[in-house]
C-alpha positions in Angstrom: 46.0 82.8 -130.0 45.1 79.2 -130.0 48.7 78.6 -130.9 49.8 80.3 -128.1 47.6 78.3 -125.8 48.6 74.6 -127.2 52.2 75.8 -126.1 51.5 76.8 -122.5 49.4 73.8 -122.0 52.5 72.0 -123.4 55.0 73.7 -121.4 52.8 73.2 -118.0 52.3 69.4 -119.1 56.2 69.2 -119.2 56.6 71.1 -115.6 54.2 69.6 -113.5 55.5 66.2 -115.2 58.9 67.3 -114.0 57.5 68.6 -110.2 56.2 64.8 -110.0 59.1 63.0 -110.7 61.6 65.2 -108.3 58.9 65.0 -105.5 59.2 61.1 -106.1 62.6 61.2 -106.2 63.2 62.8 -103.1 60.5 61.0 -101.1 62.4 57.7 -102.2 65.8 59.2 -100.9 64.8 58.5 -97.1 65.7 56.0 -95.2 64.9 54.9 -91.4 66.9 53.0 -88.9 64.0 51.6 -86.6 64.7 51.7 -82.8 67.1 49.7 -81.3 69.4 49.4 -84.1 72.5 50.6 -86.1 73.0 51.6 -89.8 75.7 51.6 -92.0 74.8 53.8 -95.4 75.9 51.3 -98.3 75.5 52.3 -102.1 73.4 50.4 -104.7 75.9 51.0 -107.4 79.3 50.3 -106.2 80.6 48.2 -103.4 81.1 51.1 -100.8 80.0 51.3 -96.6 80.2 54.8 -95.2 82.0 54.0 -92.2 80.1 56.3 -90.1 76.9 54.8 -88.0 73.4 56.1 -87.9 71.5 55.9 -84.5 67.5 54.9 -84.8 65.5 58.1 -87.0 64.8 59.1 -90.2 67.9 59.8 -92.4 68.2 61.4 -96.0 70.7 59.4 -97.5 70.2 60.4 -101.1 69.1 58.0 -103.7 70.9 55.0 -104.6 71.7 54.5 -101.1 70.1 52.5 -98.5 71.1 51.1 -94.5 72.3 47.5 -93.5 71.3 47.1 -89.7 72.8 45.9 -86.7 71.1 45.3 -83.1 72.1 48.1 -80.6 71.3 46.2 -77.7 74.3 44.3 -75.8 73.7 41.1 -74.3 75.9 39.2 -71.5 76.1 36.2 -70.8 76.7 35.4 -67.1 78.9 32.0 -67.0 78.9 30.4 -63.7 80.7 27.5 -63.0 79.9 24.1 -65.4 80.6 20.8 -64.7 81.9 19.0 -67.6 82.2 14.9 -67.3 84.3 13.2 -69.4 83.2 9.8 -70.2 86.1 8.6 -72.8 88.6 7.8 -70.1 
């Protein structure tokens, strides 16, 4: 009997060792592109850009992957007319 009971204490050591480590594992396989911005998925690994965008929000982009941001917001320039003097004449 007390056998028996050393290997389920084993066994459930091992499982709940193993539950950790894949909860970790997926927790660290989000990723969030914050509000006014753009993400491109890039790998860790290898030298590869999903060519797909995100939009801001919480993505799961597995592990090993992660987002390189870009500003959403477009900005103008309005050019009115300038006055340029040239001195070297």
């Amino acid at each position: 009997m007390i056998k028996r009971n050393k290997y389920i204490l084993a066994y459930s050591i091992v499982f709940w060792i193993g539950v950790i480590v894949g909860v970790i594992l997926f927790s660290v396989s989000f990723q969030k592109v914050p509000i006014e911005m753009y993400g491109l998925r890039a790998n860790y690994f290898s030298p590869t850009i999903d060519p797909a965008y995100y939009t801001p929000g919480l993505y799961d982009t597995g592990i090993g992957f992660y987002f390189i941001l870009f500003p959403s917001v477009k900005q103008y320039i309005v050019d009115s007319k300038v006055t340029v003097i040239n001195l070297n004449l």
